[in-house]
N, C-alpha and C positions, 0 to 999 in steps of 0.2 A: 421564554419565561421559565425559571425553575418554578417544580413543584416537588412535593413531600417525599418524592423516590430520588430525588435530586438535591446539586452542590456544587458550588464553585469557588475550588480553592486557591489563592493567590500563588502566582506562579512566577519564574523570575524572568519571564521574557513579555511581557503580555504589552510590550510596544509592537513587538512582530506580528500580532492577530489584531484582524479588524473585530468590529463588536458581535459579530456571528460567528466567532469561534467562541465566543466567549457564553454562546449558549448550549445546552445540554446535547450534546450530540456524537457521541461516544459510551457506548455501553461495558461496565465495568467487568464485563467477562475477558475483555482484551485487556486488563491492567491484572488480572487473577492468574491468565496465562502467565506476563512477566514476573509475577510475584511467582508462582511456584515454578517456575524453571530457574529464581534463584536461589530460591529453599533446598531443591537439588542441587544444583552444582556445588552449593555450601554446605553441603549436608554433614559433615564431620566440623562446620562449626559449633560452637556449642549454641542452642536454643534460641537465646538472647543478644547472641553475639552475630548471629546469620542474615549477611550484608542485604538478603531481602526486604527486613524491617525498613533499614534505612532509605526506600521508595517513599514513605512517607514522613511528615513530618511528627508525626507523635500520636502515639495508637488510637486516639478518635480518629484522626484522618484515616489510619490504615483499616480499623472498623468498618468505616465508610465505603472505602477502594473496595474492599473485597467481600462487599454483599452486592452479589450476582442479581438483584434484581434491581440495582441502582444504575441510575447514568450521571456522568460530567461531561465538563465542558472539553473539548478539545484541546485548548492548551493545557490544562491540565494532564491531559493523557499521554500528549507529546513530551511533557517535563517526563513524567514517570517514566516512557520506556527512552530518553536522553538519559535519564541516573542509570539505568539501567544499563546502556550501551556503557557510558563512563565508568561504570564499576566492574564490568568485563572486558573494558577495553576492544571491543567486540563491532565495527562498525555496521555488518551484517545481521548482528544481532536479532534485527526483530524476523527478517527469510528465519532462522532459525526456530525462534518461539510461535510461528505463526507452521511450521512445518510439523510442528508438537503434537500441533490440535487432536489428530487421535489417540494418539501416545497418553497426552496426559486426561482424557476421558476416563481413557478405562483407570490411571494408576491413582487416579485424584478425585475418582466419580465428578466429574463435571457432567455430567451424564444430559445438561441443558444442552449442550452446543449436538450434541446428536440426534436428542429428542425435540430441537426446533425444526432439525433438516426434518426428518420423519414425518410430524406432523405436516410440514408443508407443502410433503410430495406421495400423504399417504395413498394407497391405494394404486400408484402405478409409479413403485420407489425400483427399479430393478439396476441401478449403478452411475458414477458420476455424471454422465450424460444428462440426466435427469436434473440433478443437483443445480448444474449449469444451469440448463430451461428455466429453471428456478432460481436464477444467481441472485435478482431484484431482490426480494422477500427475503430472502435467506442474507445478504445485505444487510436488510433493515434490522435483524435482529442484534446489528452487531455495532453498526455506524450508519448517524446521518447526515455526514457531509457530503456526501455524494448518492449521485444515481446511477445506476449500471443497468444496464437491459443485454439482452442476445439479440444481433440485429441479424446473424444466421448462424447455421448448424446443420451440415452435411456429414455423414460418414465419419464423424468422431470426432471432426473440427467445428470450431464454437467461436463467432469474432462475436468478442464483447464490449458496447461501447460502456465508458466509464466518465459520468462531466461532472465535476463539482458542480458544488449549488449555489446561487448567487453571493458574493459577499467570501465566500472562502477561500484562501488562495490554495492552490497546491502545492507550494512549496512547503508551506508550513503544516502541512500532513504528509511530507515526506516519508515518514517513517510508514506508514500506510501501505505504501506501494511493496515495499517488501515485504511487509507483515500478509499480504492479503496473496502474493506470490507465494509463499511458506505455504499460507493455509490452501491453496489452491493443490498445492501438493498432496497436501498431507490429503485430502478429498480422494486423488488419484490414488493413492498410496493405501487408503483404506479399502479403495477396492482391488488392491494387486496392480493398478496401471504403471507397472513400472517404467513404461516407457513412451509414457504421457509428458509436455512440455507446454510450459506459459512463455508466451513470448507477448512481452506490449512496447512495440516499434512507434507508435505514437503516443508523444506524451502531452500533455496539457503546462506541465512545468515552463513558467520563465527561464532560459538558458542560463540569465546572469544572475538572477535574483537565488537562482539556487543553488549556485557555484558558493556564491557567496556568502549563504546564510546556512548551508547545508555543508558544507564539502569543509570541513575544518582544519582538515589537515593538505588543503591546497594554498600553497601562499602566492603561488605568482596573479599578477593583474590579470583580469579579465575584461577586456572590450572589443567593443563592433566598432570594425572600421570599412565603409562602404560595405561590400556584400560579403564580408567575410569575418569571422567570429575568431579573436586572438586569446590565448592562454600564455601569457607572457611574450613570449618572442616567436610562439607556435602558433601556428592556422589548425586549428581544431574542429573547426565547424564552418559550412558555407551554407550563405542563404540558398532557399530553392520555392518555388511556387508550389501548392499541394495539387493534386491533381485529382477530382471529384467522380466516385465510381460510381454505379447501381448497382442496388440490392432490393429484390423484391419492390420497384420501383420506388425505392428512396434514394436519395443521391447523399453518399459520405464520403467521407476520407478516410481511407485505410492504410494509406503506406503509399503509395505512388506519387512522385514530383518528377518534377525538371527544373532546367537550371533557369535563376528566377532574372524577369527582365523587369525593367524599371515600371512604376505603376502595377505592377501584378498584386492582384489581390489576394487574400489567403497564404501568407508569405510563412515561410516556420525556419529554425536552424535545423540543418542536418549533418549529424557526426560525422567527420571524415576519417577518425583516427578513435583508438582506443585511449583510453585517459585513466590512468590508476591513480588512488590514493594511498599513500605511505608505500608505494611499490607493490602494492598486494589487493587492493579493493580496485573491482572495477566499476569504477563510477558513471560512466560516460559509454557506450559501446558504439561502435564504429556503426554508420546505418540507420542507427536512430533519428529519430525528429523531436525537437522541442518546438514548444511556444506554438503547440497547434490548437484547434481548439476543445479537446477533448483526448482522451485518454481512448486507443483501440487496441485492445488485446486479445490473442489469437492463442487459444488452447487446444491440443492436436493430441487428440485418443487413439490409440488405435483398438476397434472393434473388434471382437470376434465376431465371427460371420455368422448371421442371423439375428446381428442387434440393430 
């Protein structure tokens, strides 16, 4: 249900989101990011002419967007940073604006997105590791279509699982994944990790649903024919069974398959090949898995000795 800090403004896709995108679940600090990373890069437009306005559709809305203690709806958010990509032509776009996150703190005082982490690790805050142990909460302050937890964390490595929440699909939060990549960075980045890395080898995405509602500059057909996943006249992807590990005796799936045999249950696509869009984006990466049943993502610190 919206309430008084809340709004939901007509969007031009909203056949693609089931009725639970269509509630409040995205906080407006991630739409204040795209707005001033385009006030920037436009910044020798003149005032009124700086193609950042045009994210909204006429300055109540943009009022609305960019008071940091409000939320919308998801489709909503996804239109905004869509206009966003299309005005930059930029399909990367949101890894970028979500890599900002410290950058534009200090140049913009958003001073919220620092002083939420603070508060919710105060008292034993000593660098991203933490932040991590933390990822749930610190989550919540930003988006609630999903859940994230640490299912471990050894020596600077962190597997994170990541599931949407009933009713939402993942595809149509795509822009998410990069955005929340960026800001994983920019975390690292704020403490010197420079050579910290986000890897998420499992993904929750439909293979086809997302080729085709996401990937716009891909034109050839996309289908499953028996165990194997075609991109026109190319074998792109082949089924495989997941294969179920332990941790701290829970049993997931992290990344290990084999080749899938008939009746196997827990089936996902897995990338065989790399797949660009317009010759330059890499959409697809060789290795990956789709259509599993959650999102697991593996972030690799390296520690100084004594942490």
């Amino acid at each position: 249900m919206n309430n008084k800090n809340s709004a939901t403004y007509a969007g031009g896709h909203r056949h693609c989101f089931s009725n639970e995108t269509r509630r409040v679940l995205v906080s407006n600090k991630n739409v204040i990011l795209y707005y001033y990373y385009l006030k920037n890069l436009f910044s020798h437009y003149k005032e009124e002419e700086n193609p950042c306005h045009s994210l909204f559709k006429d300055k109540m809305e943009e009022n609305f967007f960019l008071d940091k203690d409000k939320w919308c709806a998801l489709e909503d958010y996804v239109s905004i940073v869509e206009k966003a990509i299309k005005i930059t032509n930029n399909f990367e776009l949101p890894k970028i604006v979500g890599s900002l996150l410290a950058q534009y703190q200090r140049e913009y005082k958003l001073q919220e997105f620092k002083e939420a982490v603070l508060q919710s690790v105060r008292g034993f805050f000593f660098g991203p590791l933490e932040i991590f142990r933390q990822i749930s909460f610190f989550n919540c302050l930003f988006n609630k279509t999903k859940d994230m937890r640490i299912v471990s964390e050894k020596c600077g490595n962190c597997v994170l699982q990541i599931k949407f929440k009933p009713g939402v699909n993942p595809v149509f939060d795509f822009v998410s994944e990069m955005h929340i990549e960026g800001m994983f960075s920019s975390i690292l980045d704020l403490f010197g990790m420079k050579n910290g890395k986000i890897l998420t080898p499992l993904k929750e995405y439909d293979l086809k649903l997302l080729i085709e509602k996401k990937f716009y500059g891909i034109k050839e057909k996309c289908e499953e024919r028996n165990d194997l996943f075609y991109l026109g006249d190319e074998i792109i992807a082949e089924k495989v069974t997941l294969i179920p590990e332990t941790i701290k005796d829970e049993t997931l799936y992290l990344g290990k398959s084999k080749i899938y045999e008939q009746e196997d249950g827990n089936w996902a696509w897995k990338i065989s090949k790399n797949v660009f869009m317009e010759k330059k984006y890499l959409v697809l990466k060789e290795g990956d898995i789709y259509n599993a049943p959650y999102f697991m993502g593996l972030s690799q610190i390296k520690l100084p000795l004594g942490n």
